[in-house]
Rosetta silent file (secondary structure, phi, psi, omega in degrees, C-alpha in Angstrom):
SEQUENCE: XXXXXXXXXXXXXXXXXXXXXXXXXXXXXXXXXXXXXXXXXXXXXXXXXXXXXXXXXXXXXXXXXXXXXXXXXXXXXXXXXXXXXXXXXXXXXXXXXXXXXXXXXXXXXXXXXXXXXXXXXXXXXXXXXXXXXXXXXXXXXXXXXXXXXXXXXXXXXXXXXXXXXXXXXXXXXXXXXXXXXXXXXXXXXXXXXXXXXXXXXXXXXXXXXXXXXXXXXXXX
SCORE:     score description
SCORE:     0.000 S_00000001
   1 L     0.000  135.226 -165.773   -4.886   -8.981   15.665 S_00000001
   2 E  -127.244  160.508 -168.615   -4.074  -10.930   12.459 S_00000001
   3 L  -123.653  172.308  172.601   -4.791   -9.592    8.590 S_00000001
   4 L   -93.287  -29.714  148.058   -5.047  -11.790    5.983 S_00000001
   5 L   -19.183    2.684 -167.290   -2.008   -9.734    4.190 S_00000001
   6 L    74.733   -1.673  178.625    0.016  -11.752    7.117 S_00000001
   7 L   -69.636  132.339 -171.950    0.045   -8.639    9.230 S_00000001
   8 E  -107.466   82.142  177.863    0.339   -9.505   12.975 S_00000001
   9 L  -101.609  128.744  168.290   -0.154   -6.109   15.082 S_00000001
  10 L  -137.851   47.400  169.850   -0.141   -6.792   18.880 S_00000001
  11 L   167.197  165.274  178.528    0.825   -3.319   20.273 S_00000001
  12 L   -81.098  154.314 -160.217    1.309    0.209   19.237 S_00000001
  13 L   -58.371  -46.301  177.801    3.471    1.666   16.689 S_00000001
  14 L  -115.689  151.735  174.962    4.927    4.499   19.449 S_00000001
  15 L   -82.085  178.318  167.274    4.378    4.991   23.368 S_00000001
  16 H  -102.586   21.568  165.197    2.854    7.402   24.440 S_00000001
  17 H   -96.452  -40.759 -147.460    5.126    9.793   25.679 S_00000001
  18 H   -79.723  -28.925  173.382    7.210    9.664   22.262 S_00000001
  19 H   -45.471  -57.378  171.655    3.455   10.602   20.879 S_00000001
  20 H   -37.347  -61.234  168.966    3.253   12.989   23.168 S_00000001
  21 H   -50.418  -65.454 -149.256    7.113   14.377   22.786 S_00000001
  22 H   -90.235   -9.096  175.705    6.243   14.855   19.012 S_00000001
  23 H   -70.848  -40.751 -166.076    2.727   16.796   19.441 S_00000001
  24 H   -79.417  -40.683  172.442    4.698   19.595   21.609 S_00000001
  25 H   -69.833   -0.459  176.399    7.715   19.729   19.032 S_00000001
  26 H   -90.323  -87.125 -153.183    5.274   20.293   15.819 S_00000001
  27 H   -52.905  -68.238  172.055    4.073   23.465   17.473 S_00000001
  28 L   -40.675  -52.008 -161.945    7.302   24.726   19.025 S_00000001
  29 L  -122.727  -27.944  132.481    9.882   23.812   16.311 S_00000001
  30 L   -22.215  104.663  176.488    7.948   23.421   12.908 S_00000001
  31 L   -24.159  -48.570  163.850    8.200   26.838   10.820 S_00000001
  32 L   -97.426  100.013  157.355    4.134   26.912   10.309 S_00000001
  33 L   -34.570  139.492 -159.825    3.474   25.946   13.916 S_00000001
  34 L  -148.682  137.934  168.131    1.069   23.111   13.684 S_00000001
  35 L  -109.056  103.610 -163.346   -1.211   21.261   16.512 S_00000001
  36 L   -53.662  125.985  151.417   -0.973   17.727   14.421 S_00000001
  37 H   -30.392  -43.489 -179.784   -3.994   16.752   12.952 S_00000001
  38 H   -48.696  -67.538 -130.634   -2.667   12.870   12.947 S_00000001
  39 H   -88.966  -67.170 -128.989   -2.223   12.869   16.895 S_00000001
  40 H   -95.029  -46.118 -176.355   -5.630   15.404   17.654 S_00000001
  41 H  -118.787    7.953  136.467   -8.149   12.782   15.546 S_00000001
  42 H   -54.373  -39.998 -169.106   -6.689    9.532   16.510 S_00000001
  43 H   -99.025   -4.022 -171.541   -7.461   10.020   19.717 S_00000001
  44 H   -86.382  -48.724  157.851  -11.102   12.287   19.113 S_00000001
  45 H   -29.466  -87.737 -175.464  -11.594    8.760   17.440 S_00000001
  46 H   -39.236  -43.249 -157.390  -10.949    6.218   19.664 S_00000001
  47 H   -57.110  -53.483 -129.766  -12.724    8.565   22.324 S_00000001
  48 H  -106.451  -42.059  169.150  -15.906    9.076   20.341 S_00000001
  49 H   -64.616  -41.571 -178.745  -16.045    5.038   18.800 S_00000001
  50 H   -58.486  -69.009  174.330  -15.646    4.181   22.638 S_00000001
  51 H   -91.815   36.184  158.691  -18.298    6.289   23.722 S_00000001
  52 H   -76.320  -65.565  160.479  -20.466    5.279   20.381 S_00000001
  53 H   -21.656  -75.433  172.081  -20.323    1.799   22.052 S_00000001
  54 H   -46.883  -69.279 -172.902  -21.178    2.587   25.583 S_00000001
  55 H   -44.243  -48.095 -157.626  -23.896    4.530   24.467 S_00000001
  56 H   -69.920  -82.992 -169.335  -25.272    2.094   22.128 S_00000001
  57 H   -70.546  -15.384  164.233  -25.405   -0.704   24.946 S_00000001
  58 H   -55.751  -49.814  169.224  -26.897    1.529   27.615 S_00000001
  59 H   -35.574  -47.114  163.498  -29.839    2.373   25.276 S_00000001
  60 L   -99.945   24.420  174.003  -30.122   -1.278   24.853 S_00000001
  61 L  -144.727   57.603  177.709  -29.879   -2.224   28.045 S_00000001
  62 L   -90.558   19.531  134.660  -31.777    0.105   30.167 S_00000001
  63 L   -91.735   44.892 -157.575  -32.396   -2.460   32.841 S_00000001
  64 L   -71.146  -37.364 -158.033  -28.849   -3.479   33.428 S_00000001
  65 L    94.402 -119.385  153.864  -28.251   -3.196   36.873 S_00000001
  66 L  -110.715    6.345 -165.525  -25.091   -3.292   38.059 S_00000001
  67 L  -109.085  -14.589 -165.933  -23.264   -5.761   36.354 S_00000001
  68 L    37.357   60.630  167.223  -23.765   -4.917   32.518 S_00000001
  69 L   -48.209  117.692 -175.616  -25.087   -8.037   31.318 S_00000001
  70 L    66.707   68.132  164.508  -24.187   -8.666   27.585 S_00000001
  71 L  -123.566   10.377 -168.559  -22.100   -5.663   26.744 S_00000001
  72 L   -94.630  -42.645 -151.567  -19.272   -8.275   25.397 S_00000001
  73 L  -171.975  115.486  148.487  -21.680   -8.678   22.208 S_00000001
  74 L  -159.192 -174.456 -156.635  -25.643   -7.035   21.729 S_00000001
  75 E  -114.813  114.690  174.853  -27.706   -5.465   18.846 S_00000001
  76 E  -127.656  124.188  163.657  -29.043   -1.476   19.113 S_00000001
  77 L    54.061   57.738  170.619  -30.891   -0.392   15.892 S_00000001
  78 L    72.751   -5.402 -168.907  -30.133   -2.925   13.521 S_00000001
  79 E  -110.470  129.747  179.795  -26.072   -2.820   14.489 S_00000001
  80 E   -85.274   97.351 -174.613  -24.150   -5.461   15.917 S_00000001
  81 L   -97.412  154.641  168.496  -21.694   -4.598   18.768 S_00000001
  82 L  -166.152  141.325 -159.301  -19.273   -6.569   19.990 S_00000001
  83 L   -61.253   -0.153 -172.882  -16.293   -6.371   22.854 S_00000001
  84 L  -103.176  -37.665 -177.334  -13.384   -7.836   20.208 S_00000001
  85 H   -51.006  -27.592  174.412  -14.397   -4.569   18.139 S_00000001
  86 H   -50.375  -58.124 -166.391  -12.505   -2.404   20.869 S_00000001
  87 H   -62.418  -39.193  172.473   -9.111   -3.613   20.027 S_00000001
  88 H   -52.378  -63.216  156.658   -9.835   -2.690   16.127 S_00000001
  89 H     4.279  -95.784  157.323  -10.807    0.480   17.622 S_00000001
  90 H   -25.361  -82.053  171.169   -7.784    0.893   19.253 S_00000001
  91 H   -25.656  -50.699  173.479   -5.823   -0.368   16.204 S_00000001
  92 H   -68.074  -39.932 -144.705   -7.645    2.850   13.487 S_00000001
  93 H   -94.210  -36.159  162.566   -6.940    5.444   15.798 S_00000001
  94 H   -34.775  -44.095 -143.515   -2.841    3.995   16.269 S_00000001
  95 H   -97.674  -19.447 -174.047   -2.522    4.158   12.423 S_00000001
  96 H   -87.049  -40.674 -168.994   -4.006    7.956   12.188 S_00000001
  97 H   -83.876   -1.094 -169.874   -1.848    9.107   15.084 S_00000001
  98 L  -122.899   -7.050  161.766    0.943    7.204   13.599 S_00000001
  99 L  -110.981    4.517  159.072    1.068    8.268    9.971 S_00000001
 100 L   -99.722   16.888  169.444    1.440   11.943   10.710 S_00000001
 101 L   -99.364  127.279 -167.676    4.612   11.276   12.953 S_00000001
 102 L  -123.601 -170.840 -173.280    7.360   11.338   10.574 S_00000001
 103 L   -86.599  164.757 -167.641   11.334   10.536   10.759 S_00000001
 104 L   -94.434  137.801  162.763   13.524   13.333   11.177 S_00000001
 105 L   -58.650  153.041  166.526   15.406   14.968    8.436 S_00000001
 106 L  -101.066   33.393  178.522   18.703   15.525    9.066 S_00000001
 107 L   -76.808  -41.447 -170.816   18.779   19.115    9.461 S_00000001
 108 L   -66.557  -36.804  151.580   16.371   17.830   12.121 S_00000001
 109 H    17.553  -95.651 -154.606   18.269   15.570   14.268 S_00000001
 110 H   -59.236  -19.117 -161.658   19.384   17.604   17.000 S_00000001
 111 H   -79.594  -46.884 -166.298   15.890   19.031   17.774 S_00000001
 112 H   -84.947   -9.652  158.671   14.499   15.818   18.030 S_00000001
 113 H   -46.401  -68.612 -144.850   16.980   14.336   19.834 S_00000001
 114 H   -71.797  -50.129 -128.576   16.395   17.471   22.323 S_00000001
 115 L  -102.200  -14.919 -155.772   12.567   16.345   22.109 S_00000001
 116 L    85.112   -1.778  173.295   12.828   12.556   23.126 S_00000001
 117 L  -118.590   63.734 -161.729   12.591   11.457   19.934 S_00000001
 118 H   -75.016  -26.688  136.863   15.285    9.512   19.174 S_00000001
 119 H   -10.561  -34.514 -164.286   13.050    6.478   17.566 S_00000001
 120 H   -89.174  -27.204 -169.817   12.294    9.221   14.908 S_00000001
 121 L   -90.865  114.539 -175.370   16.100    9.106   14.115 S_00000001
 122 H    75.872 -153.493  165.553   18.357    7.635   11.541 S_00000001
 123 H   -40.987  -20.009 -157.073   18.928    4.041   11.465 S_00000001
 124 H  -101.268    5.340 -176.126   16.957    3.776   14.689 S_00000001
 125 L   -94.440  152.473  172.219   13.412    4.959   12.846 S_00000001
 126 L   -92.869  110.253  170.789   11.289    1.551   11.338 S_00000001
 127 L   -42.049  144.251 -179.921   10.538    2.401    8.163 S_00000001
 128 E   -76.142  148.238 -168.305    6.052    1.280    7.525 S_00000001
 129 L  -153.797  127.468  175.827    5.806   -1.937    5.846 S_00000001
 130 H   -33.090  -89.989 -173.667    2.660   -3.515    3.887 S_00000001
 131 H   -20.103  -43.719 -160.194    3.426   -6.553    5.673 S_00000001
 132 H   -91.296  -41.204  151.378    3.660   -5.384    9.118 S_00000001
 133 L  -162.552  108.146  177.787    0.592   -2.936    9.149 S_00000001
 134 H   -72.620  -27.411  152.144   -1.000   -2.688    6.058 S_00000001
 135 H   -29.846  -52.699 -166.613   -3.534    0.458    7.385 S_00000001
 136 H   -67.347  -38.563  171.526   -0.519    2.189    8.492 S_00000001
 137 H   -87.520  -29.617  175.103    1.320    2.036    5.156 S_00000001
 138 H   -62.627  -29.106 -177.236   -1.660    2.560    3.189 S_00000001
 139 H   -85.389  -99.469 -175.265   -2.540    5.956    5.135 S_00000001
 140 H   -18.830  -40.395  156.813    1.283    6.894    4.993 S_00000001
 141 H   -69.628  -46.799  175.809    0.722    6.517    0.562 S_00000001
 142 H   -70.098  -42.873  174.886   -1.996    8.430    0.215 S_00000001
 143 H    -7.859  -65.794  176.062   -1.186   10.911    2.739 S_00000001
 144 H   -32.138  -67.511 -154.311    1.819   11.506    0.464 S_00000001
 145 H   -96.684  -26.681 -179.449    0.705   11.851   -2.587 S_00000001
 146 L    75.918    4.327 -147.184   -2.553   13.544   -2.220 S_00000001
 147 L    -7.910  -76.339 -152.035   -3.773   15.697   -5.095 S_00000001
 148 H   -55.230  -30.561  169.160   -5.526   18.437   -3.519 S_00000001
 149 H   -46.401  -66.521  174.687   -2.569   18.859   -0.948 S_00000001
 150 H   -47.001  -40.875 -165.900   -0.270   19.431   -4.078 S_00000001
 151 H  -105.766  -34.354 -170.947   -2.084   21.043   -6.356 S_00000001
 152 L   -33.077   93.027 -119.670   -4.771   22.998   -4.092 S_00000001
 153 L   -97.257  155.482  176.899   -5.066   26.307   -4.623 S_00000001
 154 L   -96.588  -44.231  164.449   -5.649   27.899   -0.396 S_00000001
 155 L   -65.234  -18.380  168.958   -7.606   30.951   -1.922 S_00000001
 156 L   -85.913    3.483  159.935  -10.139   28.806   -3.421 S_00000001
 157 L    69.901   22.564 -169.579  -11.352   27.573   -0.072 S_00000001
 158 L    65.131   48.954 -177.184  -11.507   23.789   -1.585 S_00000001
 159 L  -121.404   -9.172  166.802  -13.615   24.734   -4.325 S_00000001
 160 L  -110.083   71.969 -165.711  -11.159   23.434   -7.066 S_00000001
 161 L  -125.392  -11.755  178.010  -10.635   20.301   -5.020 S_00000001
 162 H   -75.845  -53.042 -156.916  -13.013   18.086   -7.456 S_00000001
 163 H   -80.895    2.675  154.720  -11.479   19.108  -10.422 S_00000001
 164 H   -88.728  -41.331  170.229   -8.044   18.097   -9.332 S_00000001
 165 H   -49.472  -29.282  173.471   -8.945   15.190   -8.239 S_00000001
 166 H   -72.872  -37.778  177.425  -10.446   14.067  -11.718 S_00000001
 167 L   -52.713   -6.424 -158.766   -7.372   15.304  -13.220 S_00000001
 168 E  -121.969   96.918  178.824   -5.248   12.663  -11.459 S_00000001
 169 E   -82.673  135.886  167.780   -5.570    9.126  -12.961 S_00000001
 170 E  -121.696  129.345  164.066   -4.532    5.773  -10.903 S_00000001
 171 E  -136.313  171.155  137.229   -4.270    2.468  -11.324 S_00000001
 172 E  -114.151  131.658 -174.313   -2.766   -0.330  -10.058 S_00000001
 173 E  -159.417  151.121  171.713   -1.472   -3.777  -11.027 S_00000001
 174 L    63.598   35.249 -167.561    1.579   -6.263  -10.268 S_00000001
 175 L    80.861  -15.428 -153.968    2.380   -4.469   -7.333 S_00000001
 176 E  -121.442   92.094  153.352    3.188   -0.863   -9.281 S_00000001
 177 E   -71.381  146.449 -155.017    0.765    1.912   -8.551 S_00000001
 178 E  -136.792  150.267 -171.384    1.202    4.365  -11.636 S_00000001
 179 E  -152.454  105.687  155.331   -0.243    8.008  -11.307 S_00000001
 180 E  -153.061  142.814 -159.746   -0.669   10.835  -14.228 S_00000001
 181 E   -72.074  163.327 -162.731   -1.903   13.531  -15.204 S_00000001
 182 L  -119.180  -23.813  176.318   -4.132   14.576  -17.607 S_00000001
 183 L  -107.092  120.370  158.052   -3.445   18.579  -17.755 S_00000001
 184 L   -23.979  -14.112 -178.417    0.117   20.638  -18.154 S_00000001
 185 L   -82.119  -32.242  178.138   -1.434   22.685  -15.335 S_00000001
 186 L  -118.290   89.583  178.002   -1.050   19.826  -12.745 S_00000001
 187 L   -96.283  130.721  173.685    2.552   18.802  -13.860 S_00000001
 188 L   -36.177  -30.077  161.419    3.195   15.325  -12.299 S_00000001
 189 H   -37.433  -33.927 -177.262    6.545   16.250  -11.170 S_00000001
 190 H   -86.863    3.895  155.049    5.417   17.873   -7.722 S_00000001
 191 H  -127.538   19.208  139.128    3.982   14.829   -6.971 S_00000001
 192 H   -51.555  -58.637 -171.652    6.727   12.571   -8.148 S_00000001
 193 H   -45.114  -57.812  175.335    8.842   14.549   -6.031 S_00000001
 194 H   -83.790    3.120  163.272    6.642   13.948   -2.812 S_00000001
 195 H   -98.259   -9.239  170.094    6.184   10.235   -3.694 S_00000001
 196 H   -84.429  -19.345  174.579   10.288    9.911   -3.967 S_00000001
 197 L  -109.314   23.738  153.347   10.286   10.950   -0.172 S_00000001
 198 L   -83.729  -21.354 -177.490    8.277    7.806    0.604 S_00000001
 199 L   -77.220  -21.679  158.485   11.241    5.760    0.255 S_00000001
 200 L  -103.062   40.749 -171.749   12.800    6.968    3.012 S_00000001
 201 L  -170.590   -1.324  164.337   10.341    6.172    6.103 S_00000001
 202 E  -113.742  156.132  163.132    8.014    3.088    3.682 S_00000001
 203 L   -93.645   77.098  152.686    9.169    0.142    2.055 S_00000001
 204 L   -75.509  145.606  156.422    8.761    1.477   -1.003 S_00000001
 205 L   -88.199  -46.348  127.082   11.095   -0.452   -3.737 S_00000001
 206 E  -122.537 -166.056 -155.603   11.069    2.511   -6.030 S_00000001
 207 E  -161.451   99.482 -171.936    9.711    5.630   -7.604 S_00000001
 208 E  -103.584  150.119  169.338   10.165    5.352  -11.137 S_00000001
 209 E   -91.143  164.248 -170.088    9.177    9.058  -13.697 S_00000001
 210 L   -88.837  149.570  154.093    7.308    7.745  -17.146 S_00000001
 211 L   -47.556  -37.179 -171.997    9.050    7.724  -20.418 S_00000001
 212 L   -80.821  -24.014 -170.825    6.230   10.447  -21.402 S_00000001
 213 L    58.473   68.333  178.140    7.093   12.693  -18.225 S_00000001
 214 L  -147.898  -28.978 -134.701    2.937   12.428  -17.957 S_00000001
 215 L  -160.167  145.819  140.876    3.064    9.773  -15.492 S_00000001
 216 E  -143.717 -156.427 -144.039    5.333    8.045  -12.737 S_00000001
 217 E  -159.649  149.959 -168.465    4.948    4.712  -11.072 S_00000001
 218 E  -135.668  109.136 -178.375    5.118    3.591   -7.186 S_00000001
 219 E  -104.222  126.678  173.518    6.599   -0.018   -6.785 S_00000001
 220 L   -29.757    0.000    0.000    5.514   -1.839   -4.159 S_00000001
């Protein structure tokens, strides 16, 4: 599968036992036990675009027979299916299950060593790269930074979740997304902070703070 970024992907980021290895250590060894979210709708994805497909050509083909004539490429309701779309498939639901697996701290080490997940470790984890799979790093930046994560109050049940997002201005240009705030209430430091611990598991080049302490900047 080729991007026009120059991105090549022709296999998945992790097997699927190390996937596997890291769903059962989030529950077990993570302080708030967690069943990851990442791992649990990558795969309710793939499952559910796969049998979006199928369905889709039986409906338009209910005299197939036995052979399923024309399921590499037909038309249900105005939609165009087609058998190269599988691999893309494939491809979404990799980059969801693969940007909530993260590298191990090193307090964290030994457990995941203990876990099978030595990939996750040191020198031996690949940092995500634009280049390499631009979904995968793109997911892995927002993830990060978030608002509503940061700022989100848990008693308000997502009911302030608009008005932090308008509080948080972005742009981008030249490579350098810059992010700041517009209220003392949301101070850009907690999500400086969590955009400074992209640098060790992205190719980030840095994480610069603003002159104004209003604003800091993510360079590409």
């Amino acid at each position: 599968m080729h991007f026009d970024c120059g991105a090549e992907i022709s296999d998945f980021r992790y097997s699927q036992s190390l996937v596997a290895n890291y769903f059962l250590y989030c529950p077990h060894e993570l302080q708030f036990p967690v069943y990851n979210h990442g791992i649990i709708g990558g795969y309710l994805l793939f499952d559910r675009l796969l049998k979006g497909y199928v369905s889709a050509y039986l409906h338009s083909h209910p005299d197939r027979g036995e052979s399923y004539p024309g399921i590499e490429n037909f038309t249900w309701h105005s939609k165009s299916f087609s058998i190269e779309q599988i691999p893309l498939f494939s491809h979404v639901a990799d980059c969801i299950i693969s940007h909530n697996i993260w590298k191990a701290d090193l307090k964290e080490e030994a457990k995941y060593q203990e876990y099978g997940l030595s990939k996750l470790v040191g020198s031996n984890f690949q940092k995500i790269k634009f280049q390499k799979n631009l979904l995968l790093f793109i997911l892995a930046v927002i993830d990060t930074i978030e608002p509503y994560k940061i700022y989100g109050d848990s008693l308000l049940m997502g009911k302030d979740a608009f008005r932090i997002w308008k509080s948080i201005d972005l742009s981008f240009q030249n490579n350098v997304l810059t992010i700041s705030s517009r209220y003392k209430c949301r101070p850009i430091e907690k999500m400086y902070h969590k955009a400074k611990s992209l640098m060790s598991w992205a190719d980030i080049t840095d994480v610069t703070f603003g002159a104004n302490g209003e604003s800091f900047s993510i360079t590409f």
